[in-house]
N, C-alpha and C positions, 0 to 999 in steps of 0.2 A: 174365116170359118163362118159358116152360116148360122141363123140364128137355131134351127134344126139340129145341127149337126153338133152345136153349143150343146143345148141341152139332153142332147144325146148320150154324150159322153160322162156330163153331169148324173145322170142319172145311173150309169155304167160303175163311175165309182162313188155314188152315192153321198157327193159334196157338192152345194149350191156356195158358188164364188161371190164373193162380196167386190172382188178387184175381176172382173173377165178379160183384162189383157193378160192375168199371172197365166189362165189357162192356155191362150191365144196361145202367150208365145211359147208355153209349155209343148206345142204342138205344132212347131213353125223350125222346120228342117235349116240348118245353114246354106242349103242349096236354094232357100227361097226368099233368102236377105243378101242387101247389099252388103252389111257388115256382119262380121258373126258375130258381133256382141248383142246383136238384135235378135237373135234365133234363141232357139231351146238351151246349148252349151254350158252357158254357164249353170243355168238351172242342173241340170245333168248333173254336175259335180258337187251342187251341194246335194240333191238327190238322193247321191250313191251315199253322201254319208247321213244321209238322215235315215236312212232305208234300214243301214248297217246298226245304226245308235237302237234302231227298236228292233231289229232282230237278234241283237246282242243282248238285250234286255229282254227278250222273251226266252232265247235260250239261259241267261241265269236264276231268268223266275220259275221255268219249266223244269230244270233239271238243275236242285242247288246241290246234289250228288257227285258232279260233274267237274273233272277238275280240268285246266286253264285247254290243254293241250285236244284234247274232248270236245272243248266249244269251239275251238275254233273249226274245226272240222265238222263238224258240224253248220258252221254261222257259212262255210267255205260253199257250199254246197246248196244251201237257201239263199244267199243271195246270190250265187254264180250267173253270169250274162245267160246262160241256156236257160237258167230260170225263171230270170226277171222279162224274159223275150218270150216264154212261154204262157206268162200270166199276161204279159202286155196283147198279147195276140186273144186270149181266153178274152177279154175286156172289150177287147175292139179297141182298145187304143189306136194299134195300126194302121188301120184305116184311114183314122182323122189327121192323121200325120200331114201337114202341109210339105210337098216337094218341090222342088225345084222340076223344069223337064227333064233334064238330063236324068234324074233317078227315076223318072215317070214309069221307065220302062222294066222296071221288076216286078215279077206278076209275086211274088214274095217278100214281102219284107226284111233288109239283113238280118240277122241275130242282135247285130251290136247299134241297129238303131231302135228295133222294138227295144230292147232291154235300156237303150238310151231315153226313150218314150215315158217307160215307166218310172223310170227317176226322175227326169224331170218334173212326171205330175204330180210328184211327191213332194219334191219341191215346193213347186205351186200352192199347195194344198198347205204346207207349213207356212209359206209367207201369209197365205190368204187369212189363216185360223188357228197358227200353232202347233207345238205336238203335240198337243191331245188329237186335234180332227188328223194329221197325218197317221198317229196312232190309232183312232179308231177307222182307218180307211185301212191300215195294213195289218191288223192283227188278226182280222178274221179269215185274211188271206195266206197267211204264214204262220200261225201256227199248227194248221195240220202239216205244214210244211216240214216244221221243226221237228214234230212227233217223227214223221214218215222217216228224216234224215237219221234221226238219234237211235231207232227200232230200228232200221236197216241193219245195220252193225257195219254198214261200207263205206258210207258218204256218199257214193260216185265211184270211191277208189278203189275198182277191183284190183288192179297190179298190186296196190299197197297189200287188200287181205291175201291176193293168191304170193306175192312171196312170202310170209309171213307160211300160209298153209304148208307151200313148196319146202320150205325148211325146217318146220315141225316134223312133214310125213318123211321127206327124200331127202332130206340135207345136202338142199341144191336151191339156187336160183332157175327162175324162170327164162328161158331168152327165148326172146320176141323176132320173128322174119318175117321179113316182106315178100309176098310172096308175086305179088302184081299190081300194077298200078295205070289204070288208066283217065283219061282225060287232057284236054289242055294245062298249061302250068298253070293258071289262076282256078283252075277248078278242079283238081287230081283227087280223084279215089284212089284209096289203096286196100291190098290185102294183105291179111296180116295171121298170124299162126303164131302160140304161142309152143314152147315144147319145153317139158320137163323130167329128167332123169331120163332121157333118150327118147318119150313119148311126145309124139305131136299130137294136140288139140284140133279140136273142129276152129278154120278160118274163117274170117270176117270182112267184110270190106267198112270203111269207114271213110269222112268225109276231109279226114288227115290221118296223119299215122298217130298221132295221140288218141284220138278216136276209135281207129279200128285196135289198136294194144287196149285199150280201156274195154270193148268189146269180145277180143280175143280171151283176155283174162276171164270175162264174166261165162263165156262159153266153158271155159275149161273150170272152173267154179262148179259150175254147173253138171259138167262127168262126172267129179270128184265127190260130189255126194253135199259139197260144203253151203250153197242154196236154196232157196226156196222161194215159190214164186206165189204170191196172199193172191186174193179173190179179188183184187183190185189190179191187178198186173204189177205191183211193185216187188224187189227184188228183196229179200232179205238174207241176211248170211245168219249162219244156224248156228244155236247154241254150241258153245265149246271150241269154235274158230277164234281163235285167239282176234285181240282186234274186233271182236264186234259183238263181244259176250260182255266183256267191259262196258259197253255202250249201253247194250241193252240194260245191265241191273240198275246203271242210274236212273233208266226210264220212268217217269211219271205219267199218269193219265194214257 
């Protein structure tokens, strides 16, 4: 890493390193070491649970209304790889990722090395200074996180609210068809329809079938009245939907 590119990133998560190799290797791919225990890796693993230890802490501080089954679902959601790959990317982490060539050639970063990125420099950032600096580097980054997950009333998990909807309104399950699916086997789209009480939903394509069912579901959510979409583009499910009315009264802040 250049000495540029150091302080780049430094200044990105707004921690100056007392140790600059915790960073280095914080940011050094196993495709770019002879051994993997020299790359990022194991950083990675304690990461994920340092990551986890202060978002668990910020959902029992934020919501002490909240009972066990609630955070978790919530905690599921804030720290999920689509998240932590999403904030690693907002950073510029990704960028500074050292490669190996052989991964040179993604003009995208995986999901599950950006999200691998961000643990690591989380890591980093606790060996370098403690929980407190790892804490003050992830709190002002996840807690609107937390607000957004818990005010949802969904998590992420439209299937969970629309069965739940599906058996209040029709007392029925939802089932889910594919309905097309293209691409090579390492890289398949598919499409997906949900149907309920003999009505099919508007279809989806998604980047797996867990994807496009998590999509489908929120299309048909969305006919249903059960809904709504805030001034920020996030999704929220509407009072009185069982599953997410709960969520919301614990709400704080």
């Amino acid at each position: 890493m250049t000495p540029d590119h150091f302080e780049a990133v430094q200044v990105r998560i707004g921690h100056r390193f007392a140790d600059p190799e915790l960073l280095s290797r914080a940011l050094t791919h196993a495709s770019m070491t002879d051994a993997r225990k020299d790359s990022n890796e194991r950083l990675e693993f304690l990461g994920d649970a340092v990551l986890g230890l202060i978002c668990c802490e910020l959902i029992y501080t934020l919501y002490p209304e909240l009972l066990e089954g609630e955070m978790t679902k919530i905690k599921s959601t804030v720290v999920s790889r689509q998240t932590c790959a999403a904030i690693a990317r907002e950073l510029g982490l990704d960028q500074y990722l050292a490669l190996g060539k052989g991964m040179q050639g993604h003009r995208v970063l995986p999901q599950s090395l950006a999200a691998a990125t961000l643990e690591s420099v989380v890591a980093a950032i606790y060996f370098d200074a403690g929980l407190g600096a790892a804490r003050a580097f992830l709190e002002p980054i996840f807690t609107p996180l937390v607000h957004r997950a818990a005010n949802s009333g969904h998590q992420e998990n439209f299937k969970s609210v629309l069965q739940q909807l599906a058996q209040q309104r029709f007392g029925c399950s939802p089932a889910y068809h594919v309905l097309d699916e293209k691409g090579p086997d390492h890289a398949k789209c598919f499409e997906v329809a949900v149907e309920i009480d003999g009505k099919r939903y508007p279809s989806c394509w998604g980047a797996s079938k867990k994807q496009a069912e998590q999509q489908a579901a929120l299309n048909a959510l969305g006919v249903l009245g059960a809904t709504v979409t805030d001034g920020d583009g996030s999704v929220r499910v509407v009072s009185g939907v069982e599953g997410g009315a709960g969520v919301e009264r614990g709400a704080v802040g």
